[in-house]
Structure formats: structure tokens, C-alpha cells
N, C-alpha and C positions, 0 to 999 in steps of 0.2 A: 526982462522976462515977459513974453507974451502974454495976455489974458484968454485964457480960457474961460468962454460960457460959461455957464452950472450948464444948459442941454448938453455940450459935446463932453463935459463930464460924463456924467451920468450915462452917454452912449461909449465910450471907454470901458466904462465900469462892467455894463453889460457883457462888454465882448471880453473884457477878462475872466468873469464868473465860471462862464463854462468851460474856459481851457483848466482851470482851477480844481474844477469839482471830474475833469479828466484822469487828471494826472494825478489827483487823489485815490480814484476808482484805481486807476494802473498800480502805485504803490499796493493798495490792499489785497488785489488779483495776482500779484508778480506778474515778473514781465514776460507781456505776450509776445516777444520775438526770443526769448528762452523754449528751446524744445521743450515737448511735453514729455515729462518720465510717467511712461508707462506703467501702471501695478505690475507687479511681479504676478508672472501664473501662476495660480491653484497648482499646488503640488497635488498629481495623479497618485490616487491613492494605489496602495501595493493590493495587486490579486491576493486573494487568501488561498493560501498552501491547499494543492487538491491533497485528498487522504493519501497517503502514501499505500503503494499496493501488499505491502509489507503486514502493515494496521490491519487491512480490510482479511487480507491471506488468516493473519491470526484468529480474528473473531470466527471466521469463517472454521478454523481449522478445530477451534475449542469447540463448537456448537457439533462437527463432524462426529470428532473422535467421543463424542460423550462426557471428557475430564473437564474435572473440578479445579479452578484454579483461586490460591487466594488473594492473586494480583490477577485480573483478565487482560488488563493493558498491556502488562509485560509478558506474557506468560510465563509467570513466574509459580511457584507454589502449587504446582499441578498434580492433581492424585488419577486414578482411574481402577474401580473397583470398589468394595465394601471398607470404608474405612473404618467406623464403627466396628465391625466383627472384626476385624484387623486383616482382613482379604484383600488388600490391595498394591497398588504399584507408582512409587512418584515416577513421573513422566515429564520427561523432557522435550520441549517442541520447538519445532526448526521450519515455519511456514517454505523457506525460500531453495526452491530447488533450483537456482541458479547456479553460477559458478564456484560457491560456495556451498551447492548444498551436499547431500548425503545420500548415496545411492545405494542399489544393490539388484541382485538378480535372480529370479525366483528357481531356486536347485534342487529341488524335491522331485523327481519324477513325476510324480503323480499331480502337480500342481498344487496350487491350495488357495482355501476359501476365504476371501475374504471378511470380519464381521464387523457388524456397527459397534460394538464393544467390546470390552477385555472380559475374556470369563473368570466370573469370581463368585462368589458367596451371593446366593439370592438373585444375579445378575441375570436377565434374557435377554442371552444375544441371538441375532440375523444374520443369516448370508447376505453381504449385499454384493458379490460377484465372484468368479473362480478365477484364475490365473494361470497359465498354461505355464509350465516349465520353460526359461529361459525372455520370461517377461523383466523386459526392465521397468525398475521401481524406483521411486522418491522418498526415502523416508524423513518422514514430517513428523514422527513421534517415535520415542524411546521407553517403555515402561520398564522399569528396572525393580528387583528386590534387592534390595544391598547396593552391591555395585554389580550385581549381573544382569545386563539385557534380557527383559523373558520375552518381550513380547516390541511390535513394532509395528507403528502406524503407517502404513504407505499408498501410496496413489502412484497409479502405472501409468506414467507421462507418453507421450509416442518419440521416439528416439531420437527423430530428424529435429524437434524441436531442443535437444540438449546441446549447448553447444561444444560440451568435452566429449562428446559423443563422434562427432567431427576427427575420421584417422585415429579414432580407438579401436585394437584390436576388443576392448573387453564389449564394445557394440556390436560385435560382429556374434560375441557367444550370450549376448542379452540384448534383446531390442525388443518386437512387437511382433508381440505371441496372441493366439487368439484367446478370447476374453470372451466367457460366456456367463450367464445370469447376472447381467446386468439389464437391470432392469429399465424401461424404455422410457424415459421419460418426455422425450417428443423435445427436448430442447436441441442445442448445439453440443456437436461431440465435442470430446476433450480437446482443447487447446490450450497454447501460452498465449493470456491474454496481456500480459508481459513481459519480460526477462525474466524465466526463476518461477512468474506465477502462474497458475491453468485454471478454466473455467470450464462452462458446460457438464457434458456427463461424464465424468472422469470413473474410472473404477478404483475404488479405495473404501480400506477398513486395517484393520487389524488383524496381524497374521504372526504364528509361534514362531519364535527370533530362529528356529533350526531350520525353517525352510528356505532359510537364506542365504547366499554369498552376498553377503556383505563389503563392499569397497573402501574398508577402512582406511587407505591411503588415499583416497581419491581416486580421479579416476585419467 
């Protein structure tokens, strides 16, 4: 066997150290010719649900009609009139004049008045518009004593926006009748500002259930 120096030792040694302290660093790091796994992406959080125009019609519709409800979210539990004295009316409400909602047609010759309230005991109500005979209407509120309809909350939609209105003959004997005292309020006239729902200046209050043809079947 050859003799090696102690120098060319020791210069050996050297050049082994560092392949050493290599291939240690590589173990610890795993191996750099292994693709890199990516983090997984941030899961996009979910938009949060807009109000539903349904929600928004409701509140809207309780604040209108003046009644009391003892659920507002649902409108559920809803009175209208003196309930104390015992002057009053549970009332039923139906924001969505969609293709599910409730119509009818204003049949009284003489038209009639619409009011911001149900007349009852102690109550003062408002004209808030008049209704020409042969106005079509939405009704959004039912006030009943018992089980009889006395009174009904409606809003006179313009006809082209319904869409059962569409090759009805009953649009042809109710549509869009002139509407007078209503008052001016400088915004935008009545529309659907969605399916079923309407904004701006709509004409609507409450009106005695006789002045009505009512579309109990639909329409």
C-alpha cells in the first residue's frame, strides 16, 4: 500500500468536508430537482346574499300601510286600526305583485280614494290619491273582521309592466286609468324596479273591499 503524506491527507479531507456538509443541507431542504408543490389558493370568500327584494317590499309595505305587526320580518301578526278599543282589522300582506300576486280592478264608477289608513276608532286618515274607474291594482294588504275582507291595501302598478297582463282580455277592461291627487313628490314615477316589485311614486293606500273586482282566480 502506498504512503500517503499527512499534507495530501489533510488536502483530501478538505475536499471531502464540503461535498459533506452539501448533501446534508440537500437532505434537510428535500430534493431540489422535486417540483415545488404550490400552496393551495385562498379559497374566494362567498359574496354575501344582497336583500332580497321581497325583505326590502315587506318593510317597505308595513311602514306604508300604517299596521302593526308582531313579527315585522315575516309579516306575520299584523293588525290595522284601534286594537285597544277593539276597532280593528288582522291584515294580511302579500308585498309581491308578481306572478303570484293578487289583483283586481277598480269598479265603482265614481272611482275611489285612496287612504294612508284604515278608518277606525280615533284613527286620521289621508287621501293619498284618487283612482279612476277601471284602474288596475295590486293588492298588497287584506284587512279582514272574521273571515270577511273589509278593507284592501293596493298600489295601481301600470299594466305593461304585469306580465299576466300579456293577451288578457281582463287588461283590456282594467289597465291605466287616470290618477289624480297624487301628490308630487319630484322623484321617479312608478315602476318595476324588479319582477313583482315597484318603486318611485306609485299611487297606493287603502280602499273599501266593495269598490272592487277582485281577481280571485287569477288572472
Amino acid at each position: 500500500m502506498p504512503h500517503l503524506s499527512s499534507r495530501r491527507i489533510r488536502l483530501a479531507r478538505l475536499a471531502i468536508v464540503p461535498g459533506l456538509l452539501l448533501a446534508l443541507g440537500a437532505c434537510a431542504a428535500g430534493d431540489s430537482s422535486a417540483p415545488a408543490t404550490s400552496a393551495p389558493a385562498a379559497a374566494t370568500p362567498a359574496a354575501a346574499p344582497a336583500t332580497a327584494p321581497a325583505t326590502d317590499g315587506l318593510a317597505s309595505l308595513i311602514q306604508a300601510s300604517g299596521v302593526k305587526c308582531s313579527n315585522a320580518s315575516t309579516g306575520s301578526g299584523c293588525t290595522a286600526g284601534d286594537v285597544d278599543s277593539g276597532d280593528f282589522y288582522d291584515v294580511e300582506l302579500s308585498p309581491d305583485c308578481g306572478d303570484q300576486g293578487f289583483f283586481a280592478g277598480v269598479a265603482d264608477a265614481k272611482g275611489v280614494e285612496t287612504l294612508n289608513a284604515v278608518p277606525s276608532t280615533g284613527s286620521k286618515v289621508s287621501v293619498t290619491a284618487k283612482l279612476s274607474k277601471g284602474q288596475l291594482v295590486c293588492v298588497q294588504g287584506i284587512g279582514r273582521a272574521g273571515q270577511n275582507p273589509l278593507f284592501y291595501y293596493v298600489v295601481a302598478v301600470p299594466a305593461a309592466t304585469v306580465g299576466k297582463c300579456k293577451g288578457n282580455t281582463l287588461c283590456d277592461t282594467y289597465g291605466d286609468r287616470p290618477i289624480t291627487g297624487l301628490a308630487n313628490t319630484g322623484g321617479e314615477a312608478c315602476h318595476a324596479a324588479a319582477p313583482g316589485h315597484y318603486a318611485g311614486n306609485c299611487a297606493q293606500g287603502w280602499v273599501s273591499a266593495d269598490v272592487l273586482d277582485v281577481f280571485s282566480n287569477g288572472m
